[in-house]
Each structure stands twice: as structure tokens, then as C-alpha cells.
N, C-alpha and C positions, 0 to 999 in steps of 0.2 A: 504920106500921112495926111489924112484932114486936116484942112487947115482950119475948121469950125473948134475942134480940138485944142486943149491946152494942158502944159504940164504945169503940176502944182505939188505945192509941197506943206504939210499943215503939221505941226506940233497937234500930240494929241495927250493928251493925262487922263490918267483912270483904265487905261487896258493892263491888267494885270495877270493874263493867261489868256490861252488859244481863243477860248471862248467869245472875249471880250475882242480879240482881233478879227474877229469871224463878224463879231455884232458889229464891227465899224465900218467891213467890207460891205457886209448886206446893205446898211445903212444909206453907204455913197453908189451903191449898184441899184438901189430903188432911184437914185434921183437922173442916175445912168447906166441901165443896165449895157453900153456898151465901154464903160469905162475899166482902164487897167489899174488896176488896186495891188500898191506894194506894201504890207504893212510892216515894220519894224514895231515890233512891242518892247522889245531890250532898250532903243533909243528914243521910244514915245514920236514915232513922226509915222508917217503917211505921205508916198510917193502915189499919186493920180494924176492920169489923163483921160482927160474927161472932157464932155462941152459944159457942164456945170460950174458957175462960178467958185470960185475957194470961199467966198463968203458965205454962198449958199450950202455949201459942204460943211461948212464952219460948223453952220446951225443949224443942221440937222445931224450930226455928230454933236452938241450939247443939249437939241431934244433929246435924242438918244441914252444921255446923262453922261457925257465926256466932254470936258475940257479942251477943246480947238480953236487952235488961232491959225490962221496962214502964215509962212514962211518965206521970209523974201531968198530969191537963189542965188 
């Protein structure tokens, strides 16, 4: 694994169908398109690994118009 890489973990609110889990993924894959995007939309979280920070994922998932905070593990 890269060690530039990190796993993160972000509460997200406001995904309420595929759509909206498809728009969070696109979102966090603009700021890393080599990043692994799991979304849960039943439990509002988001598993990523990515080199982008979780803050910076944050905020661009509440540009996007979602509710995210990072997750400690």
C-alpha cells in the first residue's frame, strides 16, 4: 500500500438514494481520482482511502451540499 495514502472515515447527512451516493463518490474521486470510495448511505458514513486530507474531503462533500464531518476510528 502507499504509504502517501490514508484511511478515513467521514459521517456524511443528506444522501438519501443511489443518486446522492454516486454524487459523494464523484465528489471525493475529483479531489482523488485514485481514491477507494465505500459509501454506506443506510448508516450516512463514507470509508476512503485516499492522499486527500478528511478535512479536505469534508469540504468539498458540504460544497457539494452534504453534511460531513470526519470520523475518529
Amino acid at each position: 500500500m502507499d504509504a502517501m495514502r490514508s484511511d478515513l472515515m467521514l459521517r456524511v447527512e443528506g444522501m438519501t438514494c443511489d443518486g446522492c451516493a454516486a454524487a459523494v463518490g464523484k465528489a471525493i474521486r475529483r479531489l482523488d481520482p485514485e481514491a477507494d470510495v465505500a459509501v454506506d448511505r443506510d448508516h450516512g458514513c463514507v470509508a476512503v482511502t485516499t492522499r486527500a486530507s478528511g478535512d479536505t474531503i469534508a469540504e468539498a462533500l458540504t460544497q457539494a451540499g452534504y453534511a460531513a464531518t470526519t470520523m475518529e476510528a
